[in-house]
C-alpha positions as a printed NumPy array, in Angstrom:
array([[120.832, 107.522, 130.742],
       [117.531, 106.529, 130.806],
       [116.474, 108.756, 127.422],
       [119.079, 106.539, 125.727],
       [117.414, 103.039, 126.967],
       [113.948, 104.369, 125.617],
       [115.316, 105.131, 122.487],
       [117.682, 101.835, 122.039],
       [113.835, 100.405, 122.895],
       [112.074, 102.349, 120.508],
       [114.162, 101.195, 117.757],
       [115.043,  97.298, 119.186],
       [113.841,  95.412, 115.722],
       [113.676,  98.146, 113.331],
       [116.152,  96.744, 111.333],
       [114.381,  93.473, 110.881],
       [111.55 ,  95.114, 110.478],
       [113.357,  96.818, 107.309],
       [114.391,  93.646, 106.12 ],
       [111.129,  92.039, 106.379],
       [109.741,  94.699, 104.285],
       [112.808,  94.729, 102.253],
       [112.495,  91.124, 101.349],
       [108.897,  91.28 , 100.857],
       [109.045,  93.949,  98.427],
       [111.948,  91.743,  96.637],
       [109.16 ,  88.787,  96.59 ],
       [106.545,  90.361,  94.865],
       [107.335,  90.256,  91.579],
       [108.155,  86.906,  91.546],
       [104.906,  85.859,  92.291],
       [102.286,  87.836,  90.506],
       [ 99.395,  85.874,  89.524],
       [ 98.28 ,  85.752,  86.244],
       [ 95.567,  87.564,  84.744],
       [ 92.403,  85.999,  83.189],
       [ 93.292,  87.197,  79.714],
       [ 96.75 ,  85.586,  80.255],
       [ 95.105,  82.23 ,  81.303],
       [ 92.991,  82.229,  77.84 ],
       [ 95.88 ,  83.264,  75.825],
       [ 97.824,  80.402,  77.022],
       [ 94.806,  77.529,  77.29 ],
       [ 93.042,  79.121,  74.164],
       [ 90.913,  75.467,  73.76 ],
       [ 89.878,  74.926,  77.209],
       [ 86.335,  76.51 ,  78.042],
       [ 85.84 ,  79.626,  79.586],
       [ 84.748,  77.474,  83.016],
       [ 88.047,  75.282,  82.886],
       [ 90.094,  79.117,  82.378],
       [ 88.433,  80.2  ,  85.44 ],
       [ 89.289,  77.076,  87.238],
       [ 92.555,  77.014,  86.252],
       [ 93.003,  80.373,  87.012],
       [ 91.872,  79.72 ,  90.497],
       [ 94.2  ,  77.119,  91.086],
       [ 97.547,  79.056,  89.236],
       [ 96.495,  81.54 ,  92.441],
       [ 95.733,  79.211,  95.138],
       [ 99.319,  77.948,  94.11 ],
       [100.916,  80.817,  94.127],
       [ 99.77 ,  82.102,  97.077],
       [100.905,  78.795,  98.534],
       [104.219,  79.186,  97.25 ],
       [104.362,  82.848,  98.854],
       [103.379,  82.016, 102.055],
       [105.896,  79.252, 101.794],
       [108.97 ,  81.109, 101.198],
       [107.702,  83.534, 103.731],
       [107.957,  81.304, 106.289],
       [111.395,  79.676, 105.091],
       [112.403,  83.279, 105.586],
       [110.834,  83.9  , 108.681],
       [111.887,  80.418, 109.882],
       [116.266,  81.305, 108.714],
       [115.965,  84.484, 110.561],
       [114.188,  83.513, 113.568],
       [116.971,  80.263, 113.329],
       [119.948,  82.829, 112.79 ],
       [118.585,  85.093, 115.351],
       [118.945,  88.089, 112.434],
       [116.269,  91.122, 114.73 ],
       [118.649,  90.229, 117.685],
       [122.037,  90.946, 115.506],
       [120.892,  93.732, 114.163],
       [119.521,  94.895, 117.335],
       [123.04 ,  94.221, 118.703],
       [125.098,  96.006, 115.818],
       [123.002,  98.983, 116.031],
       [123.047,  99.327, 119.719],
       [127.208,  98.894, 119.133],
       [127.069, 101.36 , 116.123],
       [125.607, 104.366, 118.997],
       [127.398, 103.482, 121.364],
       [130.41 , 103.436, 119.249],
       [129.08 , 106.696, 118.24 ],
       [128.574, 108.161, 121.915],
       [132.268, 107.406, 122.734],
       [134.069, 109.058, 120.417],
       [137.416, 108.776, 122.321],
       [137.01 , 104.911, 122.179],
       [140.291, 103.645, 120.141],
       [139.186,  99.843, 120.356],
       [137.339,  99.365, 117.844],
       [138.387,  95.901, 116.964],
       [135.626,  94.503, 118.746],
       [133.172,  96.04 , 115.702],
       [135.4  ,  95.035, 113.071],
       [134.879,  91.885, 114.535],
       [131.207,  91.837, 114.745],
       [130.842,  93.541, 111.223],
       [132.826,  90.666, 109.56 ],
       [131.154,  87.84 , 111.706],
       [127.628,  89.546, 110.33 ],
       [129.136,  90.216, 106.266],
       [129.727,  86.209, 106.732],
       [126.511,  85.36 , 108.23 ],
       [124.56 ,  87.361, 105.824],
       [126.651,  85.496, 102.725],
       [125.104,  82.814, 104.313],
       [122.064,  83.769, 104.476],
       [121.816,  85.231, 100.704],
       [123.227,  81.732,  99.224],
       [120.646,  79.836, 101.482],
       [117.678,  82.452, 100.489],
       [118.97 ,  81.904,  96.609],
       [118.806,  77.921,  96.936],
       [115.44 ,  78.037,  98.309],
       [113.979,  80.749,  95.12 ],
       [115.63 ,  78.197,  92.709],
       [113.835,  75.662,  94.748],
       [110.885,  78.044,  94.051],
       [111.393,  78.551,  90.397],
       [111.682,  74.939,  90.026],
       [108.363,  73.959,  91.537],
       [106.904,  76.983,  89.549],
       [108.703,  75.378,  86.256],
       [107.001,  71.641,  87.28 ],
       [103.577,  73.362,  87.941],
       [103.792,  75.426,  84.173],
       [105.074,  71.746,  82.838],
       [101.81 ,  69.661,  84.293],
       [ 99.702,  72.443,  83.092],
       [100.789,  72.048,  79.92 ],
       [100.124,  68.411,  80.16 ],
       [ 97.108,  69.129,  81.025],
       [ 96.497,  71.621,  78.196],
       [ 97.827,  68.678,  75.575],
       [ 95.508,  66.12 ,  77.678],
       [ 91.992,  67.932,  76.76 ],
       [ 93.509,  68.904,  73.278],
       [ 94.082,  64.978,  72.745],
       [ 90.986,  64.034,  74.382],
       [ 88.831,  66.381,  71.987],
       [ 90.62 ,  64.245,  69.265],
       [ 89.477,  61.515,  70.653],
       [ 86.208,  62.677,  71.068],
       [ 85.903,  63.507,  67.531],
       [ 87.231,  60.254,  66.312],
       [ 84.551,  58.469,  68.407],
       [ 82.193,  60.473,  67.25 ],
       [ 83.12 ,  59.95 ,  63.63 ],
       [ 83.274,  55.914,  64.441],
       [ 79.694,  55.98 ,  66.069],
       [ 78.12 ,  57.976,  62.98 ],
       [ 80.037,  55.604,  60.899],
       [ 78.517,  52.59 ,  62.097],
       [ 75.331,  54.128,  62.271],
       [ 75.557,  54.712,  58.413],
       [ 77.014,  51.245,  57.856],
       [ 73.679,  49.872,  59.935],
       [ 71.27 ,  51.991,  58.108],
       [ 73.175,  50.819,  54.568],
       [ 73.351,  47.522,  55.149],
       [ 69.945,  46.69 ,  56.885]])
């Protein structure tokens, strides 16, 4: 009896360990940063300093956002007591396992169900917050581009200015 408690121990939040690392793996594609060559490709007239800035901050705000639906994660399972379910169905599952003349087992179709609903739950809330992601990702790529259109325009206006000054300057040396 006491082998069994060591192992039921042993293994006490293995399964959310699994989905940690489960959902973590799921993550990381969604939020790989973008390479230096991808930053010029997209900001071709910005200077090589303001590609390295911007660069910078596309990473600082993705690793924001990562550590941000990390924690939303962390936050719903800690809230929806997930390690402790899990915990619970396994210890069920062996013991269900152990007592093999048992002929209740409407107690686990219980549970099972209870957990399939739960974990509905769960996915649909874990979808609305990467929408929620993608979103914020879309509004950052928007004001980027705003930004991109912001020092093309101002170069335009540079030019013009510049084109204005030497204008006048020529008018003053004509005229005087």
């Amino acid at each position: 009896m006491a082998e069994k408690g060591k192992a039921t121990s042993l293994s006490a939040g293995s399964a959310r360990s699994k989905v940690d690392k489960s959902f973590k793996r799921a993550l990381l594609p969604l939020l790989s940063t973008g390479s230096m060559e991808e930053i010029r490709k997209a900001f071709p007239s910005f200077s090589s300093n303001d590609q390295e800035h911007l660069q910078q901050l596309f990473i600082k705000v993705i690793t924001s956002l990562h550590g941000h639906i990390e924690d939303v994660f962390q936050s719903l399972c800690d809230e929806m007591k997930v390690g402790t379910v899990l915990d619970t169905v396994e210890q069920l599952v062996e013991e269900q396992s152990l007592d093999l003349l048992k002929s209740d087992k409407t107690n686990v179709l219980d549970i099972a169900r209870d957990l399939s609903i739960s974990k509905q739950n769960e996915i649909q809330h874990l979808r609305e917050v990467l929408e929620k992601a993608e979103e914020h990702n879309l509004r950052i790529c928007a004001r980027l581009e705003l930004i991109k259109k912001g020092k093309q325009q101002s170069s335009v206006t540079q030019d013009a200015l510049q084109k204005l000054m030497s204008g006048m300057r020529s008018y003053k040396t004509f005229s005087g």
